[in-house]
C-alpha positions as CSV (number, residue, x, y, z in Angstrom):
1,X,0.0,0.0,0.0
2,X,2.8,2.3,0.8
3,X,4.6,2.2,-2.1
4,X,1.4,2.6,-4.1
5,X,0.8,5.6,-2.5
6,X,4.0,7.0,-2.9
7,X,4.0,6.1,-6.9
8,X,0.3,8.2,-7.1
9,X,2.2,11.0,-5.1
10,X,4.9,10.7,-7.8
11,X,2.5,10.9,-11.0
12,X,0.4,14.3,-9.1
13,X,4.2,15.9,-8.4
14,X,4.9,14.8,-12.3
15,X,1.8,16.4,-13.6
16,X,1.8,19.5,-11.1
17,X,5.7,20.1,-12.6
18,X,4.4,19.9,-16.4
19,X,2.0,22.5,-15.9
20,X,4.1,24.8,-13.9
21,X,7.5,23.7,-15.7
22,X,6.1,24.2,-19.1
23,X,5.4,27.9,-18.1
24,X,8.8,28.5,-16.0
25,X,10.4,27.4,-19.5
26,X,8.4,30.0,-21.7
27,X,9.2,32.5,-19.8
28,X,12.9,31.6,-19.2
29,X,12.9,30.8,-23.1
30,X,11.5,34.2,-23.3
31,X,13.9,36.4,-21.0
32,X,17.1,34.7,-22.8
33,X,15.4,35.6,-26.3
34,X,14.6,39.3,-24.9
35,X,18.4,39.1,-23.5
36,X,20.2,38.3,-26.5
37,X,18.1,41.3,-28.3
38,X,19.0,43.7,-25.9
């Protein structure tokens, strides 16, 4: 049971990090695009 639980924790953590990560990377993508410009 435990290590179910722990994998379930895993996949939320995973899909919490795509949402979130997928916008950290525009916006890093985006401020080294603006950098190089400048």
């Amino acid at each position: 049971m435990q290590k179910r639980r722990d994998e379930k924790r895993t996949l939320s953590w995973k899909r919490l990090f795509q949402s979130m990560g997928f916008r950290i990377a525009l916006i890093m993508v985006a401020a080294i695009i603006s950098a190089r410009r400048g």
